[in-house]
C-alpha positions in Angstrom: 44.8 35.1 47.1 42.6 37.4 49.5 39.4 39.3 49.1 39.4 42.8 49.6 35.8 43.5 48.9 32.2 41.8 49.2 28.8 42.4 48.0 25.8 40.7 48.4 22.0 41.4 47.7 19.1 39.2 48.6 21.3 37.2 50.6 20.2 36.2 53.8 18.7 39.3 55.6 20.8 41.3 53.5 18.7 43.1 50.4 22.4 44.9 49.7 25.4 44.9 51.3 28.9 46.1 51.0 31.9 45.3 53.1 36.0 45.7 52.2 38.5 43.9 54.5 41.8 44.0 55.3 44.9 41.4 53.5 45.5 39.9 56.6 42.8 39.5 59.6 39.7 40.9 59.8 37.3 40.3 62.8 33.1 41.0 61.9 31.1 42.6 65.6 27.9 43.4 66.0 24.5 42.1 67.5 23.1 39.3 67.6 21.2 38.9 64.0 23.6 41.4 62.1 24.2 39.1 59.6 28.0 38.1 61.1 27.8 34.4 60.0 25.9 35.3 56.7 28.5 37.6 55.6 30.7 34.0 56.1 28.4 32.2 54.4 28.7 34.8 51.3 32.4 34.4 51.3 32.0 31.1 51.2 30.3 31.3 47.9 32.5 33.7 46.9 35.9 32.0 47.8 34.4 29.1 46.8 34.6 30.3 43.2 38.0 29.1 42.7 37.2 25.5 43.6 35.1 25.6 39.7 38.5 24.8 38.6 39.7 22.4 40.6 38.8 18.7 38.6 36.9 16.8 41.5 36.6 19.2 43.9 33.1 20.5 44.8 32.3 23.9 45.3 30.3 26.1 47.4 27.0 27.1 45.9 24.0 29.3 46.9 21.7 27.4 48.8 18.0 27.6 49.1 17.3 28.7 52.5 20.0 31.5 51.8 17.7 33.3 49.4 16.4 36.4 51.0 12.3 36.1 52.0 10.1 39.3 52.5 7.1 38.9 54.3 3.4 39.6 53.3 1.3 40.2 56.0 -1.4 42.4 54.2 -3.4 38.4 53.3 -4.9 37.0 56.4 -2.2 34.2 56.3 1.9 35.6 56.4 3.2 35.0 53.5 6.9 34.6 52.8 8.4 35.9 48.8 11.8 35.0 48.3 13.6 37.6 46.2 16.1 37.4 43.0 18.3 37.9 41.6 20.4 36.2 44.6 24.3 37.9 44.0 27.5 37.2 45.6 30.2 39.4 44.3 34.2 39.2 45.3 36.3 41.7 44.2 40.1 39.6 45.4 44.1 39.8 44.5 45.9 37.4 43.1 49.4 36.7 42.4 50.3 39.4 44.5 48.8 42.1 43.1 46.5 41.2 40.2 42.7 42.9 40.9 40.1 40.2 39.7 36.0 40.4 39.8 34.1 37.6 39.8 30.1 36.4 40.7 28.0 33.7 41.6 23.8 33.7 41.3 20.7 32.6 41.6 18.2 34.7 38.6 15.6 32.5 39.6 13.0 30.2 42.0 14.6 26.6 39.9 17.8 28.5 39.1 20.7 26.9 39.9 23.6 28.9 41.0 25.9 30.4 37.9 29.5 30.4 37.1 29.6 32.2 33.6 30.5 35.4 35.7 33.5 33.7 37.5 35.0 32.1 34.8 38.1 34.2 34.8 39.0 32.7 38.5 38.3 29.2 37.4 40.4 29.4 35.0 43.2 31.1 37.3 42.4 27.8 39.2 42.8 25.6 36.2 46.0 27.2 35.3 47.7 26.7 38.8 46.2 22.6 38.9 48.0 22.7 35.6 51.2 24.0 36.7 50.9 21.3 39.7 50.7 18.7 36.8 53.9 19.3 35.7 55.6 18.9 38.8 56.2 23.1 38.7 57.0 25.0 41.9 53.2 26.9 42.0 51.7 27.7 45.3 48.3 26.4 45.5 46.2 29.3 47.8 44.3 27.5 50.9 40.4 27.7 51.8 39.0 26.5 54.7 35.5 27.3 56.7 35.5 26.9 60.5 32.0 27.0 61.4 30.4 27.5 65.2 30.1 23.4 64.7 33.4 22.8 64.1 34.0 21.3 67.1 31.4 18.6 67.2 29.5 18.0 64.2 31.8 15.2 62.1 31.6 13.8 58.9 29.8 10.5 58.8 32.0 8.5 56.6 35.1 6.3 58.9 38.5 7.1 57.2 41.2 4.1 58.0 44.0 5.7 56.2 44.7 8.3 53.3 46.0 8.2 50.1 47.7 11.3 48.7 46.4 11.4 45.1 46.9 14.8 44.6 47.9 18.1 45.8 44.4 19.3 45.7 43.3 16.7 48.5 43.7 19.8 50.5 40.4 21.1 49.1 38.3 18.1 49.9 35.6 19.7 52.2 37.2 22.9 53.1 34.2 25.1 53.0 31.7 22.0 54.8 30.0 23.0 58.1 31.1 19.6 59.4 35.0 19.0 60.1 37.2 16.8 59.3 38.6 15.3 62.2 38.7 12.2 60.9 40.6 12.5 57.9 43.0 14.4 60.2 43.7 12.0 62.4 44.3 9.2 59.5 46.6 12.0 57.8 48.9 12.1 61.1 48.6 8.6 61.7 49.8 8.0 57.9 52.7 10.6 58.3 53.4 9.1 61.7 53.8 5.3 60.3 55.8 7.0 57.0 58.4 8.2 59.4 59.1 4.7 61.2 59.2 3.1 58.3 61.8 5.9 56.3 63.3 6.2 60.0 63.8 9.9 59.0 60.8 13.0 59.5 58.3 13.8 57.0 58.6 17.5 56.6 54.8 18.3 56.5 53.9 16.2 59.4 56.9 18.7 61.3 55.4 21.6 59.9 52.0 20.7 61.6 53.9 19.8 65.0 55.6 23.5 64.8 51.9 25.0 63.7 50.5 23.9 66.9 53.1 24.1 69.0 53.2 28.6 68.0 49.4 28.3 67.8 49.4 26.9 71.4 52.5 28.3 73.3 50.8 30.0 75.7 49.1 27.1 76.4 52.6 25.0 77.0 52.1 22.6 74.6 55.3 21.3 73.5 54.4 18.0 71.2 51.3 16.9 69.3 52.0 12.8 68.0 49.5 9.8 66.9 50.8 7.1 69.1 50.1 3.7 67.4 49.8 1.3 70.2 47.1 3.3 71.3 45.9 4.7 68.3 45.2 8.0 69.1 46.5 11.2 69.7 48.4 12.3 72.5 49.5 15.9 73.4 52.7 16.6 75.3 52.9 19.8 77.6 56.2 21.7 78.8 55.7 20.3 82.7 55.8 16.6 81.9 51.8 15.9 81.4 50.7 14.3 78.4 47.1 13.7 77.4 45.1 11.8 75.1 43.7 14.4 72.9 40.2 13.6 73.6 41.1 14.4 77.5 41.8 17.9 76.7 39.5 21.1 77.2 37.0 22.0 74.7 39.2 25.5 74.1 42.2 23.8 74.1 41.2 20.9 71.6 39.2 23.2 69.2 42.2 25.6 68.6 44.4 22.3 68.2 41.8 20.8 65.8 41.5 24.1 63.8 45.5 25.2 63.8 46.0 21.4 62.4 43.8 21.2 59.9 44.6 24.5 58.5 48.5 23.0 58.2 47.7 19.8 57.6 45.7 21.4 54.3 48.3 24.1 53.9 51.3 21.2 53.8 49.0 18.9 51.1 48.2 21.5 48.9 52.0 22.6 49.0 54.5 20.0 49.6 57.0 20.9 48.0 57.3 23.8 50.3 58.0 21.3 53.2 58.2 22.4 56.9 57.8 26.0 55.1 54.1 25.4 53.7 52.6 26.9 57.0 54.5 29.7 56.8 54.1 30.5 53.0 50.9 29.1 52.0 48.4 32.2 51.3 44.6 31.8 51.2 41.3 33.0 53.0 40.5 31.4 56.5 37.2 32.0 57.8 35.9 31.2 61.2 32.6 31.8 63.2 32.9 32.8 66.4 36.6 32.8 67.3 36.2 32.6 71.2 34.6 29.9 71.0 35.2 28.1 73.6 38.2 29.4 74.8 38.6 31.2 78.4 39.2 35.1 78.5 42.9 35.5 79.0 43.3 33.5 75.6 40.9 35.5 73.7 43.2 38.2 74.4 46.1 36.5 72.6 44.7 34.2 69.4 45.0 36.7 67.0 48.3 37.4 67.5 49.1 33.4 67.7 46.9 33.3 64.6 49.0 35.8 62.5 51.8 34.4 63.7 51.8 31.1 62.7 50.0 31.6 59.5 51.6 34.9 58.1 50.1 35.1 54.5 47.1 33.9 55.5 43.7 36.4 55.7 41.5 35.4 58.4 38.2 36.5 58.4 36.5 35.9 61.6 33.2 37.1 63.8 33.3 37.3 67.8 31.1 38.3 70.6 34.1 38.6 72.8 35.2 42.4 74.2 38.6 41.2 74.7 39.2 40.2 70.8 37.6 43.6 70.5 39.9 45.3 72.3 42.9 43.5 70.9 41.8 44.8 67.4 43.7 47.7 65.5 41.9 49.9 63.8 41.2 48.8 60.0 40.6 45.3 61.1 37.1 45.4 63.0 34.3 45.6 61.3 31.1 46.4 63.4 27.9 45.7 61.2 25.8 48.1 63.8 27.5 50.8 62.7 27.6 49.8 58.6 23.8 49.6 59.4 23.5 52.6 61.3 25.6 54.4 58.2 22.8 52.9 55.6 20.7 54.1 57.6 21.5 57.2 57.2 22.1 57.3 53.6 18.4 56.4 53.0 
């Protein structure tokens, strides 16, 4: 799965809007207030789409403050008009090559946000949880939001350990603002006990290890492991250190956090791939602000790291950095100054 083209109107500070992207990574530029995190926030509805047919799994909807408000300042007191219809609209591949359309809305002030105009993706959604059913070989496509929070706003709730019900347990609060480092952490602590107790590896708990240690090469980390007599995680580095997680840079561990959780989601929703599932597992991965955090030199490289150690995914991020910028080929930056300087012009 990927999406090859948005549209949104009355979305944010967007009355209309129109943007394509690339199938594999796509990085958003412009000003401050170009609307780079509300075009994530549209895809989130949009992607979200194909969680309608996922049983259990809550979607992504419109949300109030996301309706578009224009201003009346004729009265002696401002006031503020929000505007519908509200429209998110993805056109996307699947299977390969299949073209599929699909909306979500808003028509009105007590609306609630539709799904009669994306039933053909929940039901493309309800066809693969099927095929999982039945024990066959179907690749489940991966969604996961990465917001400018990610690295410390948590969930609330305490998570002791995880049961794997289902493959879908990968879509549990993909698209939040919040992350989920703490149903991470019990995953790799689960994985970790498994393999004392089989005495062999658990192939999806390997994959992750080889996902952060390409993510983070440059870096030198060799070794990512829950250690259970101090219950916590513990990162191991080519010269011999090795550091609690929690000891680690706020780059370094919001990379680690992210690469994790995008394999640890990648290997639930795909087991059967094994160690493979990072490397096969499509699906749309968006994050705000890639540089977050993380010191020049590196911003030079994470793309690459990203499209390395997740090859069929599409990344869809935003950046202030020059050096991500730079690193971009043509076709894969999109700078919202000059879509609204073409607009502009067309008017």
């Amino acid at each position: 799965m990927r999406i090859d083209r948005l549209e949104v109107k009355n979305f944010k500070g967007f009355e209309h809007k129109i943007i394509d992207f690339s199938p594999q990574f796509n990085v958003l530029t412009g000003d401050n207030g170009s609307g780079k995190t509300a075009v994530l926030d549209a895809l989130a509805v949009g992607i979200g789409a194909l969680l309608l047919g996922f049983d259990g799994i809550n979607t992504r909807p419109i949300r109030d403050h996301e309706v578009r408000q224009v201003s009346d300042t004729k009265s002696q007191r401002t006031k503020h008009h929000k505007q519908y219809p509200v429209e998110v609209h993805c056109l996307g591949t699947i299977r390969d090559s299949e073209t599929i359309s699909w909306k979500r809305r808003i028509n009105t002030t007590t609306g609630r946000t539709t799904r009669q105009n994306a039933n053909e993706i929940a039901q493309y959604a309800g066809q693969l949880q099927e095929q999982a059913r039945k024990g066959e070989p179907v690749v489940l496509p991966l969604l996961s939001y990465y917001s400018t929070a990610r690295l410390w706003l948590q969930k609330k709730e305490k998570v002791k350990t995880v049961k794997r019900a289902s493959s879908t347990i990968g879509y549990i609060d993909c698209l939040e603002t919040a992350n989920a480092e703490k149903v991470l952490m019990a995953w790799i602590k689960t994985m970790t006990i498994a393999e004392r107790q089989r005495k062999t590896p658990v192939d999806l708990l390997e994959g992750l290890k080889e996902a952060v240690k390409n993510g983070l090469k440059e870096e030198r980390c060799e070794d990512v492991y829950f250690d259970v007599e101090t219950d916590g995680l513990l990162v191991t580095f080519t010269n011999g250190k090795i550091l609690p997680y929690h000891f680690l840079s706020d780059g370094l561990r919001n990379m680690l956090l992210m690469i994790a959780d995008i394999a640890y989601r990648a290997g639930e929703l795909n087991s059967h791939l094994g160690k493979r599932a990072v490397l096969e597992t499509p699906g749309v991965v968006l994050i705000d602000e890639l540089d977050l955090y993380l010191h020049p030199n590196w911003q030079r490289r994470v793309v690459n790291n990203l499209r390395e150690t997740f090859p069929k995914i599409q990344f869809i991020t935003t950046t202030h950095s020059p050096f991500i910028i730079q690193s971009m080929p043509k076709g894969e930056l999109i700078d919202l100054n000059e879509h609204e300087q073409a607009a502009n012009c067309e008017l």
